[in-house]
DODRENKOL-904139 format. One record per residue: x, y, z of N, C-alpha, C, O in turn; residue number from 1; residue in one letter. Coordinates in steps of 0.1 Angstrom, whole numbers, plus 2048, in hexadecimal, padded with zeros to 3 digits. Each point is the difference from the previous one (the first is absolute). Example, Ala and Ser with C-alpha at 12.3 -4.5 7.8 and 13.67 -1.06 7.14 Angstrom:
2
nX_nY_nZ_caX_caY_caZ_cX_cY_cZ_oX_oY_oZ_i_aa
884_7C7_84E_7F7_80C_800_809_80C_800_80A_800_807_1_A
7F2_80B_7F2_809_80B_800_7F8_80B_808_805_80B_801_2_S
END
This chain:
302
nX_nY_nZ_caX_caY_caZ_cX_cY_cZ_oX_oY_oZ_i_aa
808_7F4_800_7F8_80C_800_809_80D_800_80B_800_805_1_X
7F1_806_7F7_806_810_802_802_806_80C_7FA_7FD_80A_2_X
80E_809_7F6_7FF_804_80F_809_813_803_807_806_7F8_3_X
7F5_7FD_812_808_80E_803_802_803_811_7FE_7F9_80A_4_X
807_815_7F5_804_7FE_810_7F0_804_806_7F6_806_7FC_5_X
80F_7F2_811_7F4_807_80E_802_80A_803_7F6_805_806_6_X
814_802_7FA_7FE_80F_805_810_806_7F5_808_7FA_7FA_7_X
7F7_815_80A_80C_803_7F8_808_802_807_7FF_802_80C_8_X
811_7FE_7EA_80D_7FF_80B_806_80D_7F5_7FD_804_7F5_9_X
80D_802_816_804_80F_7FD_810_7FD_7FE_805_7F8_808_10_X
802_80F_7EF_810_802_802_805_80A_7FD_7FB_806_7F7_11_X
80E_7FD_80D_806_80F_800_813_7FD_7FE_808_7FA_807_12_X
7F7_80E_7EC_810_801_7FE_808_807_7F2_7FC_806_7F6_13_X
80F_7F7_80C_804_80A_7F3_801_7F7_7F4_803_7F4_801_14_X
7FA_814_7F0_803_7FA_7F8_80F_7FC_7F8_809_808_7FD_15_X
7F7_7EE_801_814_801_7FD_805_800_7F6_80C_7FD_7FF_16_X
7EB_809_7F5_807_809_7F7_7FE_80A_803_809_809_803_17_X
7E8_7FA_7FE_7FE_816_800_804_805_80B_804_80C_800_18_X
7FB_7EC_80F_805_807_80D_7F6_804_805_801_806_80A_19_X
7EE_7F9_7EF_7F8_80A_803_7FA_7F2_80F_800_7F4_800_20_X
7FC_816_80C_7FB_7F4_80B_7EF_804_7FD_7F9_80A_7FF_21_X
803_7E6_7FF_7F2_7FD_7FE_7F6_7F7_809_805_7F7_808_22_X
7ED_80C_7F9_7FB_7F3_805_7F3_7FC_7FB_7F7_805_7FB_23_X
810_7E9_80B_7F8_7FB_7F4_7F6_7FB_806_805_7F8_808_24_X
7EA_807_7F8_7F6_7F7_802_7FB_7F7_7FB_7F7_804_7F9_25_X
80B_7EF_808_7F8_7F4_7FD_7F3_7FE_805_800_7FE_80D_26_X
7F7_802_7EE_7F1_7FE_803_7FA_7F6_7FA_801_7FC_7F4_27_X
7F5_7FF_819_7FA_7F8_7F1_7F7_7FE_7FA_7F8_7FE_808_28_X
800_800_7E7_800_804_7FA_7F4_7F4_7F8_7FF_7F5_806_29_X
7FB_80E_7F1_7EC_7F3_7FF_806_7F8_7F9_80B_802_7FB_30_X
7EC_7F1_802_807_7F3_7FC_802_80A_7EE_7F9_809_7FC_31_X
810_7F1_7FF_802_801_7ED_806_80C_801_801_804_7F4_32_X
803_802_812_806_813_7FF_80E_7FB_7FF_805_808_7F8_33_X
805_7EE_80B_80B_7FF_7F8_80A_808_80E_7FC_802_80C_34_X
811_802_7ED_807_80C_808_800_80D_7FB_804_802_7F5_35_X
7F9_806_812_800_80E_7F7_808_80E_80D_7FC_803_80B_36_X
80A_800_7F1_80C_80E_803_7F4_80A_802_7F8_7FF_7F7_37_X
806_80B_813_7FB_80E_7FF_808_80C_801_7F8_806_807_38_X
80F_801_7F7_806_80A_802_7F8_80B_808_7F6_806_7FC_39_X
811_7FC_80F_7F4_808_807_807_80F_7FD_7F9_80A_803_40_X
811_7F8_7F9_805_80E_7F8_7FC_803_7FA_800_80C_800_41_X
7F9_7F0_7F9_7FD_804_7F3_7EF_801_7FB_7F8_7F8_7FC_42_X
808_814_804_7EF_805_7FD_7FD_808_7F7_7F6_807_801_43_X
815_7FA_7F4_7FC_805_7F5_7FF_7FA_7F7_801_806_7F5_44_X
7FB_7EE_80C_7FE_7F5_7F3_800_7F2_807_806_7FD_80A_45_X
7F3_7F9_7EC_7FD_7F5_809_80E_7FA_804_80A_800_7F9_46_X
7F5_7FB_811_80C_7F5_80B_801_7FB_802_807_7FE_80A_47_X
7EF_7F8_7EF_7FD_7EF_803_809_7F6_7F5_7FF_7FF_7F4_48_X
80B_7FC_815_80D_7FB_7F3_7FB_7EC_800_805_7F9_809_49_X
7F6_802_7F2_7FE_7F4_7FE_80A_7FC_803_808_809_7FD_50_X
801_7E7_80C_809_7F7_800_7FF_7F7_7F4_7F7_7F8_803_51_X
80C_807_7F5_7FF_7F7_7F2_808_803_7F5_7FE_80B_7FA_52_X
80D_7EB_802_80A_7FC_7F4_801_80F_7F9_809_807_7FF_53_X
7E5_7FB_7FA_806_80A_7F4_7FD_813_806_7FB_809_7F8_54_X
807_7F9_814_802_80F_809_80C_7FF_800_806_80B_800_55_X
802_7E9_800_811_806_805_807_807_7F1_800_7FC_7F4_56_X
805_80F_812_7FF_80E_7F9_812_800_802_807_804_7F6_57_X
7FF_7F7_815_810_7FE_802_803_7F6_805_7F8_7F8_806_58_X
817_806_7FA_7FF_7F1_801_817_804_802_808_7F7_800_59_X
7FB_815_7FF_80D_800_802_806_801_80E_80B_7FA_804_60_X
7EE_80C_803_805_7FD_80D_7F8_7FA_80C_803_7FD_80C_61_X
7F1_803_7EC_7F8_7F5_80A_7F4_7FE_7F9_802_7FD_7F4_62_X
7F4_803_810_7F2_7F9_7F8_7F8_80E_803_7FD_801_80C_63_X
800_807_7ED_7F6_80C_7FE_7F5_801_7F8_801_804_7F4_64_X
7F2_7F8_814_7F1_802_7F6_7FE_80E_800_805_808_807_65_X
7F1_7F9_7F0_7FD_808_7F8_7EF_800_7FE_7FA_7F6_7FC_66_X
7FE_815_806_7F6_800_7F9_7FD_80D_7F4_808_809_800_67_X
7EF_7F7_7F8_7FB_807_7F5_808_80F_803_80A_804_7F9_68_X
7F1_802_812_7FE_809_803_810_805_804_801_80C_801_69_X
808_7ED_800_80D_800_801_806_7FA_80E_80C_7FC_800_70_X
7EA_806_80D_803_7FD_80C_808_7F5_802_800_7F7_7F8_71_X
809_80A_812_80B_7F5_7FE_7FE_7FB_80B_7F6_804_806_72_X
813_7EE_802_802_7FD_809_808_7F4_803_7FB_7F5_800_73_X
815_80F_804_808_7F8_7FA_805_7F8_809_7F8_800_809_74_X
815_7F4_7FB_801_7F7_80A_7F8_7FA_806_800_800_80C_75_X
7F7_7F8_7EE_7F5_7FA_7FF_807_7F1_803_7FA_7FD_80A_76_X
80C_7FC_7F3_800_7F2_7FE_803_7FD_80F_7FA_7F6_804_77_X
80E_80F_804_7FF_7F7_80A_7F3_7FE_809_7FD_7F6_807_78_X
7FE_814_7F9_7F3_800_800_7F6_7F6_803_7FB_7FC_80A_79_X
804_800_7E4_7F9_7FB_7F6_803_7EF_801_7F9_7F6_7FE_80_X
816_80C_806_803_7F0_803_7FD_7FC_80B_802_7F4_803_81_X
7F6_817_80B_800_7FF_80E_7F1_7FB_7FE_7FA_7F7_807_82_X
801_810_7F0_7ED_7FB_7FD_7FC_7F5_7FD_7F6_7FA_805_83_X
811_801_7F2_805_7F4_7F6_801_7F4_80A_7F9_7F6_800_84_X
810_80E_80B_808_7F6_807_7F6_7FE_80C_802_7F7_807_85_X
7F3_811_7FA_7FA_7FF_80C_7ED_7FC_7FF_7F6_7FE_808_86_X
80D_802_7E7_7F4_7FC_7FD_7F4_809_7FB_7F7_7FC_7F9_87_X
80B_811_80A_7F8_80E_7FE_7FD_803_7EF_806_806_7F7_88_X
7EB_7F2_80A_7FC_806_7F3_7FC_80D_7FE_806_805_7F6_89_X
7F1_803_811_7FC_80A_7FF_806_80C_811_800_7FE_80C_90_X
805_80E_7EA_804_804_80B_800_810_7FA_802_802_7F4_91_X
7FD_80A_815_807_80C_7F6_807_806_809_7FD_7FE_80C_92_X
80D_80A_7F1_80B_805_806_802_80D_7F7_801_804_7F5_93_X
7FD_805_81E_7FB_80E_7F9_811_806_808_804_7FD_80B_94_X
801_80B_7EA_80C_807_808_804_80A_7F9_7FD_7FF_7F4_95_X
809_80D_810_800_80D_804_80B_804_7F6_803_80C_7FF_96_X
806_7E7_7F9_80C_807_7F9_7FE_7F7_7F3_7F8_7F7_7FE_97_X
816_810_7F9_802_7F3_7F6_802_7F6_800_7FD_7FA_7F6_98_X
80C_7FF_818_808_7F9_7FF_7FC_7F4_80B_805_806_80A_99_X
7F7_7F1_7FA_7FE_7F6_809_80F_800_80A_80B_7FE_7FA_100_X
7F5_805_815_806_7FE_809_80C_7F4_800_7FB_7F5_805_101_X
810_80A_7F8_806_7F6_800_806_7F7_80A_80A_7F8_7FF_102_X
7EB_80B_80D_80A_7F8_80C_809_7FF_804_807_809_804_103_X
7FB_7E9_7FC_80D_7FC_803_808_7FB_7F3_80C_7FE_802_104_X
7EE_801_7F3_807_7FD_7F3_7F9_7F3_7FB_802_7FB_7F5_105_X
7F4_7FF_816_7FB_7F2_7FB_7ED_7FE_800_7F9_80A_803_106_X
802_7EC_7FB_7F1_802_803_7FD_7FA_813_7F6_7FD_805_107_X
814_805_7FF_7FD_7F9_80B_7F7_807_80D_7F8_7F9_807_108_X
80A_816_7FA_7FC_807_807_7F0_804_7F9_7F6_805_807_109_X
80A_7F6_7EA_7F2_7FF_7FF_7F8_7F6_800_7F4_801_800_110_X
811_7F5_800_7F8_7F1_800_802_7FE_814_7F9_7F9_807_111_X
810_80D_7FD_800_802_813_7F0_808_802_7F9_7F7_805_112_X
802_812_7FA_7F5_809_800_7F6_7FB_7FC_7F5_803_806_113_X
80C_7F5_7EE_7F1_7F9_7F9_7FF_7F6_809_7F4_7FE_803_114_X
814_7F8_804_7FB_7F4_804_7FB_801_80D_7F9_7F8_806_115_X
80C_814_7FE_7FA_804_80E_7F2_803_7FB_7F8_7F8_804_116_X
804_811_7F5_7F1_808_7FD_7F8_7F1_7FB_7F4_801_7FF_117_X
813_7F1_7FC_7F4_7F9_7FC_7FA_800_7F5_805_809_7F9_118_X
7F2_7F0_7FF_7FD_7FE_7F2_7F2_7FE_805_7FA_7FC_809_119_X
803_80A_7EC_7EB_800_800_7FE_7F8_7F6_804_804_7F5_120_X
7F7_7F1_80B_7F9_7FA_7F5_7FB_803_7F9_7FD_80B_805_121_X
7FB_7F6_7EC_7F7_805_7F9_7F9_7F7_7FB_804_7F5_800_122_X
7F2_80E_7FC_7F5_7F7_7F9_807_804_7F4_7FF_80C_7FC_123_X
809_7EA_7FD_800_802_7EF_80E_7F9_7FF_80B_801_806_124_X
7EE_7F8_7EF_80B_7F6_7FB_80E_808_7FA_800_80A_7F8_125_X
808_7F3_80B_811_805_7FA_803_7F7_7F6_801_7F4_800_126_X
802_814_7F4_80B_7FB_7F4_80D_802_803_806_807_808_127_X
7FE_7ED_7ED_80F_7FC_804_801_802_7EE_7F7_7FC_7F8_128_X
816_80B_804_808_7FE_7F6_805_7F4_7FB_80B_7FF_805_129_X
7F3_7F3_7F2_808_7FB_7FC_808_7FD_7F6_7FB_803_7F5_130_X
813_7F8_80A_805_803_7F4_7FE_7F5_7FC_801_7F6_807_131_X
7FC_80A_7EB_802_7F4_7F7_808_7FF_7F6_804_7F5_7FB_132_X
802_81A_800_80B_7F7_7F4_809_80E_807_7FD_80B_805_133_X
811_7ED_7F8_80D_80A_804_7FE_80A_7F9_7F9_800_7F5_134_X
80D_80F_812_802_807_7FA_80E_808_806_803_7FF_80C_135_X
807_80B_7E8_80C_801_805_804_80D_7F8_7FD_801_7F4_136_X
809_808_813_802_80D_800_80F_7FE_803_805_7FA_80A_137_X
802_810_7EA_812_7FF_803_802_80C_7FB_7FD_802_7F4_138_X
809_808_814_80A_80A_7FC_80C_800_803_803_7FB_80B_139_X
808_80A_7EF_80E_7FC_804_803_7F1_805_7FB_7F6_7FB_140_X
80D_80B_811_803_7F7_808_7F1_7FA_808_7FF_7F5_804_141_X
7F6_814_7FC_7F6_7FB_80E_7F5_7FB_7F8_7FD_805_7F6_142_X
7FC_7EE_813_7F3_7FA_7F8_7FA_7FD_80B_805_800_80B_143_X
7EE_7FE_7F2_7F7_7F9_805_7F5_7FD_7FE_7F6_807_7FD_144_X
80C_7EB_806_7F7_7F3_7F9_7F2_7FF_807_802_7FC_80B_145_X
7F2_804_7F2_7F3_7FC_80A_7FC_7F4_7FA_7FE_800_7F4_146_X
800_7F5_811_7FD_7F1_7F9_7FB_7FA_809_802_802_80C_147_X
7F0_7F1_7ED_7FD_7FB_809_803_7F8_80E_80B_7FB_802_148_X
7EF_804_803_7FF_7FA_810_7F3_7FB_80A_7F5_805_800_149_X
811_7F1_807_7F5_7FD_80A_7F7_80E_809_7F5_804_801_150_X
819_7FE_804_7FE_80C_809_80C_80C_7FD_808_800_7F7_151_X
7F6_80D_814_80A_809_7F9_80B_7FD_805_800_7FD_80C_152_X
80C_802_7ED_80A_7FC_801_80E_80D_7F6_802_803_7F5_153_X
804_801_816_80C_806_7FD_811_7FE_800_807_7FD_80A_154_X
7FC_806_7EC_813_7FE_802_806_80C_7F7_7FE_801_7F4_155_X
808_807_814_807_80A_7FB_80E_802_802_802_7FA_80B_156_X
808_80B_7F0_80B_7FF_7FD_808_80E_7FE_7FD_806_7F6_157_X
80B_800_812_808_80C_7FD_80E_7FC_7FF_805_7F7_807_158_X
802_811_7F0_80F_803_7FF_805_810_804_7FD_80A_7F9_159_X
809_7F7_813_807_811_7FF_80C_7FF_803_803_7F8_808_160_X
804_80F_7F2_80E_802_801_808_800_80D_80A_7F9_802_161_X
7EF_80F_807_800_801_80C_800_7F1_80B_7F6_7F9_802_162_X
818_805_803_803_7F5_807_7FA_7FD_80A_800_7F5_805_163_X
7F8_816_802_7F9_7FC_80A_7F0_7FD_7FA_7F7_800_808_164_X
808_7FE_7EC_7F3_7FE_7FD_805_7F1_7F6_7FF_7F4_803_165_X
804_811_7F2_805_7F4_7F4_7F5_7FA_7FB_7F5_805_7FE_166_X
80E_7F0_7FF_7F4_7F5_7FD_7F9_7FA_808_805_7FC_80A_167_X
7EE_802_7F4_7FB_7FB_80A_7EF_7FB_7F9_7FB_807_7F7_168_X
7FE_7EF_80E_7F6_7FB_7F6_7F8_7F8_80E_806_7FC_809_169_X
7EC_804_7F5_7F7_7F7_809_7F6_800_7FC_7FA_809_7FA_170_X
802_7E9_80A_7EF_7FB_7F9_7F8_800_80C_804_7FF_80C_171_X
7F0_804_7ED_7F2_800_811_7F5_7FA_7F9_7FE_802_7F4_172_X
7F8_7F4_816_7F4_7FC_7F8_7FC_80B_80C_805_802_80B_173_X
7F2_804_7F0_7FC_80F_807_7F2_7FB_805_7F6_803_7F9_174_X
809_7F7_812_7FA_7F7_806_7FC_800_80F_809_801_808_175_X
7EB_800_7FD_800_7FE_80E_80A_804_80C_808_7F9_807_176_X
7F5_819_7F7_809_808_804_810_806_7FC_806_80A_805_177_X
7FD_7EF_7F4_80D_801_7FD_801_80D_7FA_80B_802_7FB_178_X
7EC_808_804_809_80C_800_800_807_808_805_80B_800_179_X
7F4_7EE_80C_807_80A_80C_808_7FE_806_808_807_805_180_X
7F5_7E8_7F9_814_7FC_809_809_801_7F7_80B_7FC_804_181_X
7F4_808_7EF_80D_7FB_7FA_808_80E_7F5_80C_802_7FC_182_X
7E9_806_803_7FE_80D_7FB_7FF_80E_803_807_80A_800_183_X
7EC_7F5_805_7FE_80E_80A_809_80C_807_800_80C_800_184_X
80B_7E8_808_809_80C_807_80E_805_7F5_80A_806_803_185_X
7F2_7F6_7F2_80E_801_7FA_802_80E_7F4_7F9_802_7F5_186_X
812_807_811_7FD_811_7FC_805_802_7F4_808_7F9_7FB_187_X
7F5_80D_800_804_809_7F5_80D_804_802_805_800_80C_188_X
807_805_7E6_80C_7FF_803_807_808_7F5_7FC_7FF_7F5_189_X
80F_807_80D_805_808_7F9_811_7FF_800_804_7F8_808_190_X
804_80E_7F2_80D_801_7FF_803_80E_805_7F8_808_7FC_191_X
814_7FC_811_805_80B_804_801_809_7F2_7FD_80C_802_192_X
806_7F1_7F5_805_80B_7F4_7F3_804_7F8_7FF_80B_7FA_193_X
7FA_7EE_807_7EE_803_7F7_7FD_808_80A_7FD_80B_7FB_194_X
802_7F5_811_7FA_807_80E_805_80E_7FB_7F9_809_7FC_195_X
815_7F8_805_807_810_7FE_7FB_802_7F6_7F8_80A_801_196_X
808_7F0_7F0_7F9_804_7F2_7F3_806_802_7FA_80B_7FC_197_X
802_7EE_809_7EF_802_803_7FE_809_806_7F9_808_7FA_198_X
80B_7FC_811_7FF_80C_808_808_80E_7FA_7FD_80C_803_199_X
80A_7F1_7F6_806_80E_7F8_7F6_802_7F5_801_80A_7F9_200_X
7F8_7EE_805_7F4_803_7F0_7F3_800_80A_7F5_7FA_7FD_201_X
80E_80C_811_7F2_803_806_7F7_7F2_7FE_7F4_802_7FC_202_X
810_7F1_808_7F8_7F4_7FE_804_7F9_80E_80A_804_806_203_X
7F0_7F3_7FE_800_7F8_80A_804_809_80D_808_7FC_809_204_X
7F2_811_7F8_802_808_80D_7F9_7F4_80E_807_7FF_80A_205_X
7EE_7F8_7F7_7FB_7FD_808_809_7EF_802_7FA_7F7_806_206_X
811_807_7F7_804_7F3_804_80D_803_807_806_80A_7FC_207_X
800_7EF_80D_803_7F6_80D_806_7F6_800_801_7F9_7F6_208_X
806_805_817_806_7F7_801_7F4_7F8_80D_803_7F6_807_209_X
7F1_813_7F7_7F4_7FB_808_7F3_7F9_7F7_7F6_7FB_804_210_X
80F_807_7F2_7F1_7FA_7F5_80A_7FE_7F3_7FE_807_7F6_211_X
80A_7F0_809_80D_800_7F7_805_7F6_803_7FC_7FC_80B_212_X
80D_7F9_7EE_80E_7FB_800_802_807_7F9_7FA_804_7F6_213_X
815_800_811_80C_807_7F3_80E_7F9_804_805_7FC_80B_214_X
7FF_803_7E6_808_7F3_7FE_811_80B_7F9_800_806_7F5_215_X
80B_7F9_815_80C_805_7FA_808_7F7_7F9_806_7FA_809_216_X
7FF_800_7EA_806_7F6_7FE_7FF_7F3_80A_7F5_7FA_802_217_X
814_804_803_7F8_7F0_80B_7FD_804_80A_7FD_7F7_807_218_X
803_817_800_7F8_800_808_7ED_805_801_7F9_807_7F8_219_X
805_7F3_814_7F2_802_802_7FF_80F_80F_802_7FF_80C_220_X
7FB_80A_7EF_801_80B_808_7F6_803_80D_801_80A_807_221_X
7F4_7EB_7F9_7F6_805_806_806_7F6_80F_806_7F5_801_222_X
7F6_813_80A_800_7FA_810_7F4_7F4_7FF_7F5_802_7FB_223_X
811_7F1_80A_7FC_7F5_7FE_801_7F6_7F1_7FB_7F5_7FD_224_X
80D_813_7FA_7FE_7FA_7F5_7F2_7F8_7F7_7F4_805_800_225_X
810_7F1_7FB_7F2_7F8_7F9_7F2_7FC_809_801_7F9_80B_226_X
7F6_80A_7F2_7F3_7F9_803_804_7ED_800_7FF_7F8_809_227_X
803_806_7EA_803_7F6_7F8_80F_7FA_7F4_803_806_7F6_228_X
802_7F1_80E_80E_803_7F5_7FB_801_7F4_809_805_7F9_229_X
7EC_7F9_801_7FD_804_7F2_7F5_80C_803_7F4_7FF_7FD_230_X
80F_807_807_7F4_809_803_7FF_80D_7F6_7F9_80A_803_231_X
80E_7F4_7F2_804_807_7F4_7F5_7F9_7F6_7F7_808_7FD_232_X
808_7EE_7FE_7F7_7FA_7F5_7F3_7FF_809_7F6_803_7FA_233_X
808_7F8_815_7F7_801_806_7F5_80E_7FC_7F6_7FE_7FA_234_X
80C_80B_809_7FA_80D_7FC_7FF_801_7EF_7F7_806_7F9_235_X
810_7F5_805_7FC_803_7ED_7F6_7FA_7FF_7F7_805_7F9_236_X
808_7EB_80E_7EF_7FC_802_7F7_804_807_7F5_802_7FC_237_X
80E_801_811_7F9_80E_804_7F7_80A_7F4_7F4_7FF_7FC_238_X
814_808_800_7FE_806_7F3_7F5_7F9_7F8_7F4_7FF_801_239_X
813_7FD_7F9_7F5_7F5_7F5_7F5_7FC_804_7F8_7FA_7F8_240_X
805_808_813_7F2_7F7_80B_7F8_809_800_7F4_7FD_802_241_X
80F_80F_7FD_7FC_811_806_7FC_802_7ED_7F4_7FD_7FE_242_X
812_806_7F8_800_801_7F2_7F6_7F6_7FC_7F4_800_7FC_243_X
813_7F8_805_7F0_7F0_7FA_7EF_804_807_7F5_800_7FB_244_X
80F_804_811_7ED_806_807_7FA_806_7F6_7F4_7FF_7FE_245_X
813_807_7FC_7FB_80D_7F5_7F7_7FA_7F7_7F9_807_7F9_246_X
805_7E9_806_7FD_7FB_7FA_7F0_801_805_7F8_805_7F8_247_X
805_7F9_811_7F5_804_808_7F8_7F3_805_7F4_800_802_248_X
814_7F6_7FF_7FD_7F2_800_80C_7F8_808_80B_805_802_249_X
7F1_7EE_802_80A_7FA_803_806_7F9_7F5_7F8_7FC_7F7_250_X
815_801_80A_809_7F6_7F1_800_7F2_803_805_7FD_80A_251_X
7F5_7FC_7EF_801_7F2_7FF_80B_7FE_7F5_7FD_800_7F4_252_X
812_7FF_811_808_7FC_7F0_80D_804_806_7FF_801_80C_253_X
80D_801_7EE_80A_7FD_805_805_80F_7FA_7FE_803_7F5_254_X
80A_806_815_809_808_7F8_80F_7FB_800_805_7F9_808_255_X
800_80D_7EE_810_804_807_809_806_7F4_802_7FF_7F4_256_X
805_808_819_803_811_7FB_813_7FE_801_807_7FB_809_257_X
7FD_809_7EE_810_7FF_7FF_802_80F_7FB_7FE_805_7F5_258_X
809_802_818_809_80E_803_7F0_805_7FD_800_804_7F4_259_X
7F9_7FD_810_7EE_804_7FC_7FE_80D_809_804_802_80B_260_X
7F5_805_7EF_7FD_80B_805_7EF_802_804_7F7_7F7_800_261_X
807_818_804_7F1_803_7FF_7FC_800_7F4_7F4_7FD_7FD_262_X
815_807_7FB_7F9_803_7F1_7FE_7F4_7F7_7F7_801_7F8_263_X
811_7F4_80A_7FE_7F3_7F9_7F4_7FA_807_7F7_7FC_7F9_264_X
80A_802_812_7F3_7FE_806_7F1_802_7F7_7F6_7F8_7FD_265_X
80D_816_801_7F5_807_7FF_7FB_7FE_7F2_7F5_7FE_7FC_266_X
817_802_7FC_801_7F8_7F1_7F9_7F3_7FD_7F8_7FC_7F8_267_X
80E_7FE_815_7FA_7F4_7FF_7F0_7FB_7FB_7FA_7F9_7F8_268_X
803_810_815_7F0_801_805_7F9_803_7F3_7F6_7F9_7FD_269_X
811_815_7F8_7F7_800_7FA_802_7FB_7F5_7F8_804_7F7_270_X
813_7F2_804_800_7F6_7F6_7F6_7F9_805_7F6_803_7F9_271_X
807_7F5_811_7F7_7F8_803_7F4_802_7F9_7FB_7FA_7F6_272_X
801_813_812_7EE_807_800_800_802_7EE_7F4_802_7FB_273_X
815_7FE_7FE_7FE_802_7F5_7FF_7F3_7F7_7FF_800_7F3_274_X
801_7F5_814_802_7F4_7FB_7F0_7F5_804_7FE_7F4_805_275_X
7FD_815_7F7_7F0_7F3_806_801_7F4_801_7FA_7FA_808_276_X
80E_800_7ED_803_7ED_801_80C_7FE_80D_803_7F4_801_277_X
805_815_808_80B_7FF_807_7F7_801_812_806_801_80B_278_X
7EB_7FD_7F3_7FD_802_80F_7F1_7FF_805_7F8_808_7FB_279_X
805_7F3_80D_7F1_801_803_7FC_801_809_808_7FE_809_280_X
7EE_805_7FA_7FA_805_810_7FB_7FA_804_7F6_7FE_7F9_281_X
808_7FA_816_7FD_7F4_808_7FC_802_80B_808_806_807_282_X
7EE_7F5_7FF_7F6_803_80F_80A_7FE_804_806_7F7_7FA_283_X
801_813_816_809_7F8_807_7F9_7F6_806_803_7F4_802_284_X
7F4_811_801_7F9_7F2_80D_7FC_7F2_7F8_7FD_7F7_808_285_X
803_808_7F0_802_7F6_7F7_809_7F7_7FF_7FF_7F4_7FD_286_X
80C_815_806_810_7F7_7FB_7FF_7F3_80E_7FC_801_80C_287_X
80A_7F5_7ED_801_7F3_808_80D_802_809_803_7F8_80A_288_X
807_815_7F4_805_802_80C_802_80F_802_809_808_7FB_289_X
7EC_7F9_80E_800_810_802_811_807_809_806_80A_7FE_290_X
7FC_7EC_808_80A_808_804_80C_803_7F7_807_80A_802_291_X
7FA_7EA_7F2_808_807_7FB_804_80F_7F9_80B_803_7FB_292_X
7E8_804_805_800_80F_800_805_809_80C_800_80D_800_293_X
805_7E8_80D_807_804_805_803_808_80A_7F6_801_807_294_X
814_807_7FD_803_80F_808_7F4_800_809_7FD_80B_803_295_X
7FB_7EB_801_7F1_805_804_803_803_80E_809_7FC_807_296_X
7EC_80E_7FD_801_808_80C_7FF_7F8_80E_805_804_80B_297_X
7F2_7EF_7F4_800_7FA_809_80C_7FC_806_801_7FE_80C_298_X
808_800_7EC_80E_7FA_804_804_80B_806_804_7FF_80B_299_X
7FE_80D_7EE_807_80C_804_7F9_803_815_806_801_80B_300_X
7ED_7FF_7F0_7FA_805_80E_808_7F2_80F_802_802_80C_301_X
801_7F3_7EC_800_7F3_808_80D_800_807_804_7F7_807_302_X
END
């Protein structure tokens, strides 16, 4: 069944590119309404930004929707993967800036908040996305593949130059919690020299060695170091968990993303939607194993 929160949960923090400090409300929200962004800034034209594949408007330094009207609202995916991960079909989230609060750098402080507030049931059946014939998106060096599967299933893979990062690759059947134990706390991450770049071209004013890994050749600069020893490709699925929601469905099918970004992601998505014989739509409550849709909140709450 569909479902949303029992009451709404509130966060407050800076954004970690614009620096602007925001806050964000989750509420919740009638069965079939999907996820949708409000901008409460903004009253000179409509501010209602749909969560879904074809709103994303940017995609270079994080995942930024877009509606008609131009309204933006950007750092969305960890979010998006915290909703995903906790089960929240319908939800809206009204906040005061462009940019979604970046926490601590992971979905964890927002899937911490939702499990406490609870899940409301809804009267109405939930669709599930399934894939049925592969589909594969390659630019340069990065691809990624969506192909069939039992259930959703991920393996992604990075290469960085950078010794304290390097190679590093992991598979998940995305299953009966496993993105909260295995995903959720793992941050977002940058290189000491992109940091100074960034900040001399007036970008990433809002990040930290508090909502951040930053990575100096082999060393790891933050107090306490890793969440996780792969806690580097960990977040790129992170990522992709938060990016794939956009879909506005759960994924029955398999991804996997090599050096993959938001934007291949996003590529992905709409190779798919453009391919009617590559996918169909299926009662979740139907499926002979519901949990393999997963991330489900009961586990989270348990």
């Amino acid at each position: 069944m569909q479902a949303t929160l029992s009451r709404a949960v509130r966060f407050e923090g800076v954004g970690v590119h614009g620096g602007q400090r925001a806050v964000a409300v989750i509420s919740p929200a009638p069965a079939g309404s999907g996820i949708r962004f409000i901008r409460t800034d903004i009253v000179d034209r409509p501010n209602v930004i749909a969560a879904r594949y074809d709103a994303v408007a940017d995609t270079r330094l994080c995942t930024v929707l877009a509606n008609e009207a131009g309204a933006t609202v950007s750092t969305i995916e960890h979010l998006m993967a915290a909703l995903a991960g906790v089960g929240v079909t319908n939800a809206t989230v009204w906040i005061d800036g462009p940019e979604v609060p970046i926490m601590d750098g992971s979905s964890a402080p927002f899937v911490r908040e939702m499990a406490k507030a609870g899940l409301k049931i809804q009267k109405a059946f939930r669709r599930a996305l399934k894939i049925v014939k592969t589909v594969t998106v390659t630019k340069d060096d990065k691809q990624v593949t969506l192909s069939p599967a039992r259930w959703f299933e991920m393996s992604f893979e990075i290469d960085f130059a950078e010794p304290a990062i390097g190679r590093q690759r992991r598979e998940m059947a995305m299953v009966n919690g496993v993105f909260i134990d295995e995903l959720s706390r793992a941050r977002t991450f940058g290189r000491l020299a992109d940091a100074e770049r960034l900040r001399a071209a007036g970008l990433g004013r809002g990040a930290s060695l508090e909502n951040a890994i930053v990575v100096d050749g082999e060393r790891v600069l933050n107090r306490g170091g890793l969440r996780y020893a792969d806690e580097f490709v960990r977040h790129k699925m992170l990522d992709a968990v938060g990016d794939l929601a956009l879909a506005g469905a759960p994924i029955i099918g398999r991804y996997v993303g090599v050096k993959a970004g938001h934007e291949m992601t996003n590529l992905a998505l709409r190779a798919l939607f453009k391919d009617d014989t590559a996918y169909r739509w299926v009662d979740y409550n139907h499926q002979r194993e519901p949990k393999a849709l997963g991330m489900c909140f009961d586990e989270v709450a348990a």
